[in-house]
N, CA, C and O atoms as a GROMACS GRO file, in nm:
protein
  460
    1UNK      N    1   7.147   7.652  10.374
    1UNK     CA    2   7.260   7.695  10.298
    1UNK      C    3   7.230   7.835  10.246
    1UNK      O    4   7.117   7.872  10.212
    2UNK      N    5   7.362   7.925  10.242
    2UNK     CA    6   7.317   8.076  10.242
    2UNK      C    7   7.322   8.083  10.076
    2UNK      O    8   7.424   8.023  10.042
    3UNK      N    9   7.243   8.138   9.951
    3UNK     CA   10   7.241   8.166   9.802
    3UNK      C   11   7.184   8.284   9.813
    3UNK      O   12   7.082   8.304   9.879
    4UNK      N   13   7.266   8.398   9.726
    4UNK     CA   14   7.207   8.444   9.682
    4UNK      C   15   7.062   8.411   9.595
    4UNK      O   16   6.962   8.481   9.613
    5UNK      N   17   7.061   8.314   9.515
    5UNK     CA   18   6.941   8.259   9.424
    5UNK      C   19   6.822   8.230   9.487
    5UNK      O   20   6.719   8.200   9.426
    6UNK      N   21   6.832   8.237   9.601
    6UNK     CA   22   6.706   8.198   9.703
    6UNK      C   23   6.620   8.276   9.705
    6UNK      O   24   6.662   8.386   9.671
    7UNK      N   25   6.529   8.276   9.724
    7UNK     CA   26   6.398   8.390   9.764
    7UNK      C   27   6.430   8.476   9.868
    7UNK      O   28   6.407   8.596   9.860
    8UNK      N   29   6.494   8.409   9.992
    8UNK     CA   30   6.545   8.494  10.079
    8UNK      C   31   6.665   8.478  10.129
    8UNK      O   32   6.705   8.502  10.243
    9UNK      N   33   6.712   8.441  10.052
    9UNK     CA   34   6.910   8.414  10.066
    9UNK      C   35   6.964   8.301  10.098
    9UNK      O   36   7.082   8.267  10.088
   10UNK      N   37   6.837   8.220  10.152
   10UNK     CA   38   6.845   8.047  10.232
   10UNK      C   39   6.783   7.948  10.172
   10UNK      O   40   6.666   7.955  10.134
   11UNK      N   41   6.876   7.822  10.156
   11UNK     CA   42   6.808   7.708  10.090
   11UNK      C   43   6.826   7.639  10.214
   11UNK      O   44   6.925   7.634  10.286
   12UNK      N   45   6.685   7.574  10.230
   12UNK     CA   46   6.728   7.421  10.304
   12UNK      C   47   6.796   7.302  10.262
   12UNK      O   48   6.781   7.265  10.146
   13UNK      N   49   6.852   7.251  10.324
   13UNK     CA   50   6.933   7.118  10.214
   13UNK      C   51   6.932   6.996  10.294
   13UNK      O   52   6.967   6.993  10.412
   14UNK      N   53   6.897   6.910  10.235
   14UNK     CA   54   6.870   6.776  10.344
   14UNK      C   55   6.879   6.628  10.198
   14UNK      O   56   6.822   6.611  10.091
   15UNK      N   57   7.023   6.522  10.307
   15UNK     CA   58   7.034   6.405  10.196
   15UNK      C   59   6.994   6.326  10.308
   15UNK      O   60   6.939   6.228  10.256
   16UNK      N   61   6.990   6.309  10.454
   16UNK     CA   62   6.939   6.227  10.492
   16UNK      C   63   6.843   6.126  10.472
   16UNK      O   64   6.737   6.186  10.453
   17UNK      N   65   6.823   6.010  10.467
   17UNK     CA   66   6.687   5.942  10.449
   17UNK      C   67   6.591   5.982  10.577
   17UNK      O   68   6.615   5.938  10.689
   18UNK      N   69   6.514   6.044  10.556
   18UNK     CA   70   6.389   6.041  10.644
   18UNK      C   71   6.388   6.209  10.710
   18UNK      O   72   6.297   6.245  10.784
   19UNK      N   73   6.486   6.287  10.677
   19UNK     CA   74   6.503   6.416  10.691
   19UNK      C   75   6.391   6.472  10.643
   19UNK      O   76   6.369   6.446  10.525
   20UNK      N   77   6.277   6.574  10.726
   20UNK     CA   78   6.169   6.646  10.636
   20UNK      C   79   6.128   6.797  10.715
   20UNK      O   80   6.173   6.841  10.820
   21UNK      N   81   6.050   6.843  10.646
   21UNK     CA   82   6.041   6.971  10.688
   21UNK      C   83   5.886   7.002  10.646
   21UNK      O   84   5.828   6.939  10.557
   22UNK      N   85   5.852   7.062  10.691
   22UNK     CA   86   5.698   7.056  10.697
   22UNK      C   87   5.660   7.232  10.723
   22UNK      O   88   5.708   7.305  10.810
   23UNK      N   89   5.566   7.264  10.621
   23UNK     CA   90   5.482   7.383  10.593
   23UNK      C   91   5.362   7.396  10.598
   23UNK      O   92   5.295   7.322  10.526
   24UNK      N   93   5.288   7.503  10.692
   24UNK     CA   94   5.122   7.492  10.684
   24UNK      C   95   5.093   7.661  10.639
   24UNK      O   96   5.156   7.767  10.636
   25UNK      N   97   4.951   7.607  10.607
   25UNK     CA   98   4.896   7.786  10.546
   25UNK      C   99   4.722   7.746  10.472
   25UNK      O  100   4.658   7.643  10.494
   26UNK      N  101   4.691   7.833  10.407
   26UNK     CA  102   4.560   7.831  10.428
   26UNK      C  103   4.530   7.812  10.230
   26UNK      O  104   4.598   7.894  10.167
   27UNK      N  105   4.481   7.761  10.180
   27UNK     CA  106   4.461   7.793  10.054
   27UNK      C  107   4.379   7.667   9.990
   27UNK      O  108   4.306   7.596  10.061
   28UNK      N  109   4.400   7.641   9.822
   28UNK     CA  110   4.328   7.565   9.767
   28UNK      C  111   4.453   7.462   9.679
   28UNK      O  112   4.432   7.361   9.611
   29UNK      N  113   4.571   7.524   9.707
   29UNK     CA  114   4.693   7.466   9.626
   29UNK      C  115   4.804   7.517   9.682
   29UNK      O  116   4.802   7.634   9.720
   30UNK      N  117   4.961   7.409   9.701
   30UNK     CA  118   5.072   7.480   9.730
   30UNK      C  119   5.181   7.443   9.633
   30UNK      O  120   5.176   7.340   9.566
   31UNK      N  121   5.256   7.508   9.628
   31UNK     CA  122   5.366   7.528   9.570
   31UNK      C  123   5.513   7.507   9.620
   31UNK      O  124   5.534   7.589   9.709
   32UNK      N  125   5.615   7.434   9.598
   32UNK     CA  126   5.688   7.431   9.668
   32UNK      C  127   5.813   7.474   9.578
   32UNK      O  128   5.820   7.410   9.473
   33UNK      N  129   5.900   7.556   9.595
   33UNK     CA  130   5.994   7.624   9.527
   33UNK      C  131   6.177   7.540   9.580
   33UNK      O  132   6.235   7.583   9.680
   34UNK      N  133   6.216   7.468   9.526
   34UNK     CA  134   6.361   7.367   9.529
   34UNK      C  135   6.435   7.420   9.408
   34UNK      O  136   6.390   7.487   9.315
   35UNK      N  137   6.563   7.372   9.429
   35UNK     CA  138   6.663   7.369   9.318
   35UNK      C  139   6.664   7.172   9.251
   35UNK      O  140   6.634   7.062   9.298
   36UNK      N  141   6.721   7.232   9.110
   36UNK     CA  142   6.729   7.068   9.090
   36UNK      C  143   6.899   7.078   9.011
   36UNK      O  144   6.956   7.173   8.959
   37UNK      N  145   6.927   6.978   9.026
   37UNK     CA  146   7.081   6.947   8.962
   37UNK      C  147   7.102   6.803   8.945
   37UNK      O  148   7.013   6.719   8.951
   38UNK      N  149   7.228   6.781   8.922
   38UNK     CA  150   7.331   6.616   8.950
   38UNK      C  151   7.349   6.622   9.070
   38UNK      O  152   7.366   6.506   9.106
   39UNK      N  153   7.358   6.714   9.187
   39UNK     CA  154   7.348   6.631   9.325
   39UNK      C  155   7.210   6.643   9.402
   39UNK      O  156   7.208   6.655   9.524
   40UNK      N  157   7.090   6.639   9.323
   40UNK     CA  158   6.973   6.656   9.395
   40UNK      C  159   6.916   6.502   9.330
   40UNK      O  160   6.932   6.437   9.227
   41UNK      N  161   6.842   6.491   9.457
   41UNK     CA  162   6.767   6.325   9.486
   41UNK      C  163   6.622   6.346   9.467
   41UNK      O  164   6.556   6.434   9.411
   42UNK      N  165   6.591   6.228   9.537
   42UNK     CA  166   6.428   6.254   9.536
   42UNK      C  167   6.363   6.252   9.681
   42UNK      O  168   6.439   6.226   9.774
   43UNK      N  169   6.240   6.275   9.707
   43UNK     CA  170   6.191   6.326   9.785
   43UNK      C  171   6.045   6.295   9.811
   43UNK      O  172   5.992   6.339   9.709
   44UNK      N  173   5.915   6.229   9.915
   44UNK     CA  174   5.855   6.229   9.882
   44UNK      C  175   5.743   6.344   9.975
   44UNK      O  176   5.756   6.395  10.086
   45UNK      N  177   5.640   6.354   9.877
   45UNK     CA  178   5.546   6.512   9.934
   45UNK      C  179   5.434   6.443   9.958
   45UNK      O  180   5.394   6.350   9.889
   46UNK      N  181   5.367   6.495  10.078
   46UNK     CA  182   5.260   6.480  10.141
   46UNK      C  183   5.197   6.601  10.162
   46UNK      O  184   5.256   6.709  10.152
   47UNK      N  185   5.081   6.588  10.189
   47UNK     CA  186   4.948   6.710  10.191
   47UNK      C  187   4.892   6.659  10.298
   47UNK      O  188   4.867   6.539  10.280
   48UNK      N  189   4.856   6.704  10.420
   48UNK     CA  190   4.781   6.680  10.514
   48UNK      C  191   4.813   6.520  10.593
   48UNK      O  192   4.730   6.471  10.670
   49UNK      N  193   4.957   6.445  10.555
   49UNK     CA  194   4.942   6.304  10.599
   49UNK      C  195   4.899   6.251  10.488
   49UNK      O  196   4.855   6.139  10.513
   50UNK      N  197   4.891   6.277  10.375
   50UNK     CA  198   4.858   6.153  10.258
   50UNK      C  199   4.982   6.188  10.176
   50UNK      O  200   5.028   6.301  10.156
   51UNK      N  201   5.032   6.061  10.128
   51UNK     CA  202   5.122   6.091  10.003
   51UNK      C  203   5.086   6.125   9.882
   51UNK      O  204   5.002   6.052   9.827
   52UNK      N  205   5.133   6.229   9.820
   52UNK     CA  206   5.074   6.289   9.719
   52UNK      C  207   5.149   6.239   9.583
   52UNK      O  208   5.106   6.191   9.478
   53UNK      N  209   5.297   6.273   9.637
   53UNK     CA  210   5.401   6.265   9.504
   53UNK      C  211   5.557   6.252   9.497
   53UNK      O  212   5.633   6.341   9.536
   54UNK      N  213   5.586   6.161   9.455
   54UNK     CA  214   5.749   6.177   9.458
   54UNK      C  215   5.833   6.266   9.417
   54UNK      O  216   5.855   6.184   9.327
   55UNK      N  217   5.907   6.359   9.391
   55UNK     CA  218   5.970   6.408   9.347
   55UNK      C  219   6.108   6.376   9.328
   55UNK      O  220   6.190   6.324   9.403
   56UNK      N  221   6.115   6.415   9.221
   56UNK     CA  222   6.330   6.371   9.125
   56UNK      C  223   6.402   6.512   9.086
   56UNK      O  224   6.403   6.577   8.981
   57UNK      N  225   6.455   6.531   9.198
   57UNK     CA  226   6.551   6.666   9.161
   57UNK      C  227   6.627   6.680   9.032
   57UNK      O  228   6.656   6.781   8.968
   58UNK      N  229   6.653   6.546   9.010
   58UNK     CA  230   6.819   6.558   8.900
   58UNK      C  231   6.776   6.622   8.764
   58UNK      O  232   6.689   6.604   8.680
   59UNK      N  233   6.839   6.671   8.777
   59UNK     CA  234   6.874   6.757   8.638
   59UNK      C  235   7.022   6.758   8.625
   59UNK      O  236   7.101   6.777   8.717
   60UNK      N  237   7.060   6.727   8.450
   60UNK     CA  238   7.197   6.751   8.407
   60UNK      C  239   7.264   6.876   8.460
   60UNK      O  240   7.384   6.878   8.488
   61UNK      N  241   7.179   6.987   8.473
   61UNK     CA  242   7.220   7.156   8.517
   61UNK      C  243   7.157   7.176   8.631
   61UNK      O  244   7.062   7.107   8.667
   62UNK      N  245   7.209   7.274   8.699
   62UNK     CA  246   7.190   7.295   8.819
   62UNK      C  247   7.086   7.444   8.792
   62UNK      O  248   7.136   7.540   8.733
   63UNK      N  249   6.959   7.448   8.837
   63UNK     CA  250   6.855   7.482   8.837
   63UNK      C  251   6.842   7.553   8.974
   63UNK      O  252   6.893   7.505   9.075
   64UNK      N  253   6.754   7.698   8.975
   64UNK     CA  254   6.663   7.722   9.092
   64UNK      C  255   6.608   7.743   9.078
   64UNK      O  256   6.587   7.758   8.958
   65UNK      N  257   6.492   7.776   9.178
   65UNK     CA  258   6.388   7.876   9.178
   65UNK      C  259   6.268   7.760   9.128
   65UNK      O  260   6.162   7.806   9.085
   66UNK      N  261   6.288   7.601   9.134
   66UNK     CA  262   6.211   7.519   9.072
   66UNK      C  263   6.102   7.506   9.144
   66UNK      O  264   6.091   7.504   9.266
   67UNK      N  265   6.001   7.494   9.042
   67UNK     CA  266   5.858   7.444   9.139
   67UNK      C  267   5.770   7.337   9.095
   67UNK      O  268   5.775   7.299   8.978
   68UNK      N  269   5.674   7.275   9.195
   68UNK     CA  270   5.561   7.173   9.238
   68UNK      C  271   5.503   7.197   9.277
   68UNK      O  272   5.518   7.246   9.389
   69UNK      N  273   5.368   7.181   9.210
   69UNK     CA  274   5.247   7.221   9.245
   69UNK      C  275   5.157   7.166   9.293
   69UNK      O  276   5.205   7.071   9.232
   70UNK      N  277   5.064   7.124   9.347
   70UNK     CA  278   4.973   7.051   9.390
   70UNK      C  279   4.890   7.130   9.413
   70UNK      O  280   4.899   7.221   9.496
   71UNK      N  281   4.781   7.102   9.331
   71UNK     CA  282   4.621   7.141   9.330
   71UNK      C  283   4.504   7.056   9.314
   71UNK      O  284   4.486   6.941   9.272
   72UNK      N  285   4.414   7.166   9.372
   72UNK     CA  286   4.257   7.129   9.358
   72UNK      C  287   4.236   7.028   9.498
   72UNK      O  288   4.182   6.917   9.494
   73UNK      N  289   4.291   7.095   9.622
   73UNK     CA  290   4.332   7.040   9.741
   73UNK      C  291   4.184   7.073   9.798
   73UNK      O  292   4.113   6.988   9.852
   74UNK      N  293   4.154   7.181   9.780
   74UNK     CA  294   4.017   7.182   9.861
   74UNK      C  295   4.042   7.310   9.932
   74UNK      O  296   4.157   7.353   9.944
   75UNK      N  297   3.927   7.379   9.986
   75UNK     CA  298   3.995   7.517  10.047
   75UNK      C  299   4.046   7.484  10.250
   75UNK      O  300   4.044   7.374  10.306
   76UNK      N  301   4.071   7.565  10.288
   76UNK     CA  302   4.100   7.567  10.397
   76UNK      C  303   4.290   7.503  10.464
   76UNK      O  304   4.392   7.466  10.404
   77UNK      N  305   4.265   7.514  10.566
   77UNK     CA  306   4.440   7.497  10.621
   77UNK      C  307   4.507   7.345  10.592
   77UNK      O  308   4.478   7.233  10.636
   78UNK      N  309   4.578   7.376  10.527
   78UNK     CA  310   4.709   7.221  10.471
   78UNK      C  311   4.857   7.243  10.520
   78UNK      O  312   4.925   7.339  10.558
   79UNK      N  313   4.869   7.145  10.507
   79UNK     CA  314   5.002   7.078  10.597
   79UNK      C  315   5.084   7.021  10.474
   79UNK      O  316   5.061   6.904  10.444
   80UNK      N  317   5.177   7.090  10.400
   80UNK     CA  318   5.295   7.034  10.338
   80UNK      C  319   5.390   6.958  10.385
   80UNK      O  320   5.441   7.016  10.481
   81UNK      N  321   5.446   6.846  10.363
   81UNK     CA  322   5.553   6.785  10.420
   81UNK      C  323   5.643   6.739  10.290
   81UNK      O  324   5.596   6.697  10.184
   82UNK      N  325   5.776   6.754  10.317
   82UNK     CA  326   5.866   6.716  10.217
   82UNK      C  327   5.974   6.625  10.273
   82UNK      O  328   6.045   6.672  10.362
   83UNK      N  329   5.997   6.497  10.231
   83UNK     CA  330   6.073   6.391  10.358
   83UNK      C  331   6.184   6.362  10.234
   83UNK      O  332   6.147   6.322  10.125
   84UNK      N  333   6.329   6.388  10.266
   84UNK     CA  334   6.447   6.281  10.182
   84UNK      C  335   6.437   6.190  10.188
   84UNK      O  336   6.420   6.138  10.298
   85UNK      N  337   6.444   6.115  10.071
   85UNK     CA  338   6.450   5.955  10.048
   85UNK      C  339   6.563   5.954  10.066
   85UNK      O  340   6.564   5.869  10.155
   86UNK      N  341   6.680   5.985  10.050
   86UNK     CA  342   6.807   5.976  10.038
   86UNK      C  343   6.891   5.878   9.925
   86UNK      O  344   6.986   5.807   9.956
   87UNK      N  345   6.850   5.886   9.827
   87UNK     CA  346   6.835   5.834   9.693
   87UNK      C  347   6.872   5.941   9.572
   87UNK      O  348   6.823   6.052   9.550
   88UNK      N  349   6.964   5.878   9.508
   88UNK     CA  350   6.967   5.987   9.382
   88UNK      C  351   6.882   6.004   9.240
   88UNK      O  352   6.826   5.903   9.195
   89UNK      N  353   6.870   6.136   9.167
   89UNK     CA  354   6.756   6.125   9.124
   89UNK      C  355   6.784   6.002   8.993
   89UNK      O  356   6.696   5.925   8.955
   90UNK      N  357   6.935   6.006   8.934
   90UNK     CA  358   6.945   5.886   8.863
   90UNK      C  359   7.093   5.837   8.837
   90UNK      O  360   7.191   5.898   8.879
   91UNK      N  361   7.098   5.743   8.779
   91UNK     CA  362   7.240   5.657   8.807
   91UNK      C  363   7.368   5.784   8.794
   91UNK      O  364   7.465   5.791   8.869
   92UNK      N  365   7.342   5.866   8.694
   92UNK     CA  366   7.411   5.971   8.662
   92UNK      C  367   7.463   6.105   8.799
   92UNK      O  368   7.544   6.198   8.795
   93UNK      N  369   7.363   6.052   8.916
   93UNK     CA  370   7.352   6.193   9.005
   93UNK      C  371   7.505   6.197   9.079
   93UNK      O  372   7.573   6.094   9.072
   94UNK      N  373   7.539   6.272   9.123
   94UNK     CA  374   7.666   6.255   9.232
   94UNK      C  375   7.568   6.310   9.383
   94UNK      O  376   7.639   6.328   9.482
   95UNK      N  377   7.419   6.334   9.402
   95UNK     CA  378   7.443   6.327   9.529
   95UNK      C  379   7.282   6.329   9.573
   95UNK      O  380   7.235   6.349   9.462
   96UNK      N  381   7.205   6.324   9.632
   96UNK     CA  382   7.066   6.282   9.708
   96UNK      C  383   6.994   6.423   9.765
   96UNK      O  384   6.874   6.424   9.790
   97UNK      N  385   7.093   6.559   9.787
   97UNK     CA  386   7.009   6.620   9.824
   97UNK      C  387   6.851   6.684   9.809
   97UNK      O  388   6.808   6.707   9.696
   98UNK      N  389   6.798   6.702   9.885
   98UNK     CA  390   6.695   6.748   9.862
   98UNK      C  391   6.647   6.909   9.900
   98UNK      O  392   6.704   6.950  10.001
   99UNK      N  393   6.570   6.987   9.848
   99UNK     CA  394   6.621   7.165   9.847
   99UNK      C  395   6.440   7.194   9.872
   99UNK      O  396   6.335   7.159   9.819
  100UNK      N  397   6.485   7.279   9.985
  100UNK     CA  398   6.332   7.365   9.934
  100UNK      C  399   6.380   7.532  10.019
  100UNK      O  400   6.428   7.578  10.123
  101UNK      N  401   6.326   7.570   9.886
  101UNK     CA  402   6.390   7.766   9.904
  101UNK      C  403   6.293   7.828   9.963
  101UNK      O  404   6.324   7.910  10.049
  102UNK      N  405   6.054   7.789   9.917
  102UNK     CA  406   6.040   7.845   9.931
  102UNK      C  407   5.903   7.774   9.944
  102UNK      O  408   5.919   7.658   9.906
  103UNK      N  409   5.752   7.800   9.988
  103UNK     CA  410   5.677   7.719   9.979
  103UNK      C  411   5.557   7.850  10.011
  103UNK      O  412   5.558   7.940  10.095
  104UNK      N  413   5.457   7.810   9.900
  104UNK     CA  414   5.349   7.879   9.897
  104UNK      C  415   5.206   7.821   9.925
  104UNK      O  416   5.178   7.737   9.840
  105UNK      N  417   5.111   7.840  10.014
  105UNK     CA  418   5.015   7.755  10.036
  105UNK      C  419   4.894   7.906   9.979
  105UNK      O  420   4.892   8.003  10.055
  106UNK      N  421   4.822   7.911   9.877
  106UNK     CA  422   4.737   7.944   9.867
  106UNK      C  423   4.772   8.105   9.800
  106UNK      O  424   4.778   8.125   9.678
  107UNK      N  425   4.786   8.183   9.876
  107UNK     CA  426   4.844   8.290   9.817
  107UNK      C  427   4.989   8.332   9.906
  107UNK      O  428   5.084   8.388   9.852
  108UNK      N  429   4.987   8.293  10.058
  108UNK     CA  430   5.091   8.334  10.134
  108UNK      C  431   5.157   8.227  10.097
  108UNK      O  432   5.113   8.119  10.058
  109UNK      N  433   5.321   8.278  10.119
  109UNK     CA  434   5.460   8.203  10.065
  109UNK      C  435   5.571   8.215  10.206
  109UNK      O  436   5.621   8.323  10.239
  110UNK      N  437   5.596   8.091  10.273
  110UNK     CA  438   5.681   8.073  10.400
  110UNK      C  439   5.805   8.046  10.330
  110UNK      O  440   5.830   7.969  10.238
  111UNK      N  441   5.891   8.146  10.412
  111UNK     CA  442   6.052   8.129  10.394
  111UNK      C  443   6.073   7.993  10.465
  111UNK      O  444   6.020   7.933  10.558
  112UNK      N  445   6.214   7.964  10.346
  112UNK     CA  446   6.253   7.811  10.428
  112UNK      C  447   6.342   7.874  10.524
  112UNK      O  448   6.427   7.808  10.582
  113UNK      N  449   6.334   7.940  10.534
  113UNK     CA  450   6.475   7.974  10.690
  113UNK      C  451   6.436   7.922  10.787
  113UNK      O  452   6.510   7.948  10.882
  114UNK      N  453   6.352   7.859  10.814
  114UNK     CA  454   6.301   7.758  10.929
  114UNK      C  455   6.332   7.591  10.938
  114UNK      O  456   6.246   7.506  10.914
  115UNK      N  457   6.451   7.566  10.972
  115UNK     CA  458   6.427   7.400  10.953
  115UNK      C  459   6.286   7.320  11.018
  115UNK      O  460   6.271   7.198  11.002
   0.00000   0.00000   0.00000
């Protein structure tokens, strides 16, 4: 989806269940940069093939530029994965998507313009 608010003008957007997108790079921690709102869901994050963490988009306001961190990974090359549950973040949400604008592994940061 084209935003200005994006890092580089593009959000990915995915409500599918099982929809994911996956980032690699070299570091000791990554970062993953999403929007959160009432139509953002949850999501769960993996590091290398292990599950790390769920994530809950919803927020009452519609948010960008949001981030998740995961550290103390260890040095060398990691594999981000971010999969839609297709679930909302709570009874209140109107919708499941899931957003990622921007993702940083270490010090380098990959545009989501890549599904």
């Amino acid at each position: 989806m084209k935003t200005s608010k994006a890092y580089r003008g593009r959000v990915l957007v995915a409500d599918r269940p099982g929809a994911s997108a996956s980032y690699a790079g070299t570091g000791s921690a990554v970062s993953w940069y999403s929007a959160a709102g009432p139509a953002q869901g949850t999501a769960d994050v993996y590091v290398d093939g292990k599950h790390r963490a769920v994530v809950n988009g919803y927020s009452t306001k519609t948010k960008q530029r949001v981030v998740h961190r995961l550290v103390r990974l260890g040095p060398g090359h990691h594999v981000l994965t971010v999969k839609a549950r297709g679930t909302k973040g709570s009874r209140h949400g109107t919708g499941t998507r899931v957003s990622i604008d921007a993702v940083r592994v270490g010090t380098a940061r990959s545009s989501s313009t890549q599904p």
